[in-house]
MARGU-22945 format. One record per residue (C-alpha): residue number from 1; residue in one letter; z, x, y. Coordinates in Angstrom, 3 decimals, decimal comma, padded with zeros to 6 digits. Example, Ala and Ser with C-alpha at 12.3 -4.5 7.8 and 13.67 -1.06 7.14 Angstrom:
% MARGU-22945
+-----+---+----------+----------+----------+
|   k | r |        z |        x |        y |
+-----+---+----------+----------+----------+
|   1 | A |  007,800 |  012,300 | -004,500 |
|   2 | S |  007,140 |  013,670 | -001,060 |
+-----+---+----------+----------+----------+
END
This chain:
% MARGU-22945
+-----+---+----------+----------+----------+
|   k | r |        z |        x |        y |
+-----+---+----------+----------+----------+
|   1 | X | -023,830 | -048,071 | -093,813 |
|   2 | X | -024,800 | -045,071 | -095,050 |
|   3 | X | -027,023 | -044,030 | -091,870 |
|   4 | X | -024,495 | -044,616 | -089,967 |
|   5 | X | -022,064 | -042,309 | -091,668 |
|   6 | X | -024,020 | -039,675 | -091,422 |
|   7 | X | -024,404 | -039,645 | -087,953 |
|   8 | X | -020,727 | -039,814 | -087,529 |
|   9 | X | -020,625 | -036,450 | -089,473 |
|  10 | X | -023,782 | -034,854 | -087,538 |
|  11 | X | -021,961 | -036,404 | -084,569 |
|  12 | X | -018,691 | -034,606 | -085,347 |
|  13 | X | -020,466 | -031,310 | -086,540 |
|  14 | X | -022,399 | -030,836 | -083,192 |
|  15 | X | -018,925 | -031,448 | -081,564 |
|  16 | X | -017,368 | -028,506 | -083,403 |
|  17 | X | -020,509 | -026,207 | -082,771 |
|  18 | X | -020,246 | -026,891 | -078,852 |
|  19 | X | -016,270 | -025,387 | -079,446 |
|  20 | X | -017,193 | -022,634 | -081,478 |
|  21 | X | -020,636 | -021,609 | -079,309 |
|  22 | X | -018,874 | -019,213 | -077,249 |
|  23 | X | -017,157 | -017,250 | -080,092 |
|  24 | X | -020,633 | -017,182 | -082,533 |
|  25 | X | -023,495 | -014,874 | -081,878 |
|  26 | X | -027,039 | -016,416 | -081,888 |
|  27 | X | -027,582 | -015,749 | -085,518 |
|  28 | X | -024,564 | -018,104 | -086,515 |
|  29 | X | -026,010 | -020,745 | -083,894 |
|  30 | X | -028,919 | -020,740 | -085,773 |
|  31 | X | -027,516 | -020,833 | -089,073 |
|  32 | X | -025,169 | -024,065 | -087,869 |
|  33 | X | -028,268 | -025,918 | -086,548 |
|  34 | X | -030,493 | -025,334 | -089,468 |
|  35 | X | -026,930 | -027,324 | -090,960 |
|  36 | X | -027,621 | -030,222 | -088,344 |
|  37 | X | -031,254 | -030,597 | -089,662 |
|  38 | X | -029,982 | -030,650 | -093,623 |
|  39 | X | -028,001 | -033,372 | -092,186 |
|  40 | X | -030,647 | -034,904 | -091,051 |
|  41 | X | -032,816 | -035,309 | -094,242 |
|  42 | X | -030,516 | -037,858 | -095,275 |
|  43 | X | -031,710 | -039,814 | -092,416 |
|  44 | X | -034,605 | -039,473 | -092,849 |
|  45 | X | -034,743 | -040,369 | -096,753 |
|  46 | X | -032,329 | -043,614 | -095,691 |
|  47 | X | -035,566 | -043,721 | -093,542 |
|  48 | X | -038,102 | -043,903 | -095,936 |
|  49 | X | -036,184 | -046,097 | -098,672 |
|  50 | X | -035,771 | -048,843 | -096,157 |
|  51 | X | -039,447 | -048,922 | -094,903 |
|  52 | X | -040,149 | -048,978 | -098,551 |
|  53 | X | -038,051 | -051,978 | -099,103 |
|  54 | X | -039,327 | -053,863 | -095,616 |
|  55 | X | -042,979 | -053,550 | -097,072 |
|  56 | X | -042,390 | -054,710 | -100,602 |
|  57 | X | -039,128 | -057,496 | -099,150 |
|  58 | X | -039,369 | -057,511 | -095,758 |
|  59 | X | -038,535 | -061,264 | -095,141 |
|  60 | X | -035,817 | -061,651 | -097,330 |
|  61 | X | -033,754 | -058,216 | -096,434 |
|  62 | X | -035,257 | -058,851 | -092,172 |
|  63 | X | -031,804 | -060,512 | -091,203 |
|  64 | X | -029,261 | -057,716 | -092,671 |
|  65 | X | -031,916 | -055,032 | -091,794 |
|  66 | X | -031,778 | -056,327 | -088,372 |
|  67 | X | -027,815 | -056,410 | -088,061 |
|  68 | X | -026,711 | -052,873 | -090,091 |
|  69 | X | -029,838 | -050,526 | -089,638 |
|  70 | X | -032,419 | -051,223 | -086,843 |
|  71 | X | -029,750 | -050,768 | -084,484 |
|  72 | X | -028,932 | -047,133 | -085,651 |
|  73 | X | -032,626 | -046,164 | -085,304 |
|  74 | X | -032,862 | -047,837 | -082,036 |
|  75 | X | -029,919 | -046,044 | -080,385 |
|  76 | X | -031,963 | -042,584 | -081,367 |
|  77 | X | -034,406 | -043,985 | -078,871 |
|  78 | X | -032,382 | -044,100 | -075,834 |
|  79 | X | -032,134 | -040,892 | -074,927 |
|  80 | X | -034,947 | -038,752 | -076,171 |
|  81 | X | -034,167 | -035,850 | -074,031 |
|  82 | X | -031,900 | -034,313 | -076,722 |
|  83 | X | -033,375 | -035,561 | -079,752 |
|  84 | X | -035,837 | -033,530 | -082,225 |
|  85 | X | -039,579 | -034,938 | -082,881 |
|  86 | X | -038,398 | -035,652 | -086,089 |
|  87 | X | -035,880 | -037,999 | -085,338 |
|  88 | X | -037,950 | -039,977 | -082,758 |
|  89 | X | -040,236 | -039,920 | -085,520 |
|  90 | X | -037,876 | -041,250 | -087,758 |
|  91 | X | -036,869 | -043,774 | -085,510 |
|  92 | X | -040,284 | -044,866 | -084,583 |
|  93 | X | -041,658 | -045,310 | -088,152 |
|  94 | X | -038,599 | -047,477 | -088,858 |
|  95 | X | -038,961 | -049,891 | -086,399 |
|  96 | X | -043,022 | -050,329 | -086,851 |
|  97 | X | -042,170 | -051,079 | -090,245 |
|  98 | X | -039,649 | -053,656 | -089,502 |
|  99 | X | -042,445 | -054,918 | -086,748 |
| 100 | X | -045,535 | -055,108 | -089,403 |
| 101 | X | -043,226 | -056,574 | -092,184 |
| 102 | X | -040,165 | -058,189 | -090,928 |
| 103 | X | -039,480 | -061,500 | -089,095 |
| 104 | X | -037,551 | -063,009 | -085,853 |
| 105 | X | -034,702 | -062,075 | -087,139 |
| 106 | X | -034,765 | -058,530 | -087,020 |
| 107 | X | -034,742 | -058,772 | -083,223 |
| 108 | X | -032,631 | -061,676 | -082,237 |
+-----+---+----------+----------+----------+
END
């Protein structure tokens, strides 16, 4: 699935930033997280397509939704200590639209 791929790579970019955080200056940190946000529109546009397709075919997509994607947006709730607005936003919006248009399925 394509959201979770790219969380593998933000995943695996953060990783290398943690190495490399004690041989940048705060200028390159910046630049490198500004990266992790890029990143992170394609989230957030996997986001918005699939809220567009639960309102317009929510009961007929609810089952795969339910088993490839609501769990990625769900595990961005669990700890919201680290995570940006925008992805508990993200997350959020997903799973009300699942809620308002999908069925059982999506959380059995």
């Amino acid at each position: 699935m394509i959201v979770e791929t790219i969380k593998k790579d933000k995943t695996d970019r953060y990783a290398k930033i943690k190495k490399m955080a004690k041989h940048i200056d705060e200028e390159d940190m910046a630049y490198f997280e500004e990266n992790l946000e890029d990143v992170d529109k394609g989230i957030h546009h996997a986001m918005e397509i699939n809220g567009f397709l639960m309102q317009n075919m929510g009961e007929q997509i609810s089952g795969v939704v339910g088993q490839k994607l609501l769990p990625s947006y769900a595990m961005t709730l669990l700890d919201i200590s680290i995570k940006k607005d925008y992805e508990l936003v993200d997350s959020v919006c997903f799973i009300c639209d699942c809620m308002e248009h999908g069925n059982t399925a999506l959380f059995n």
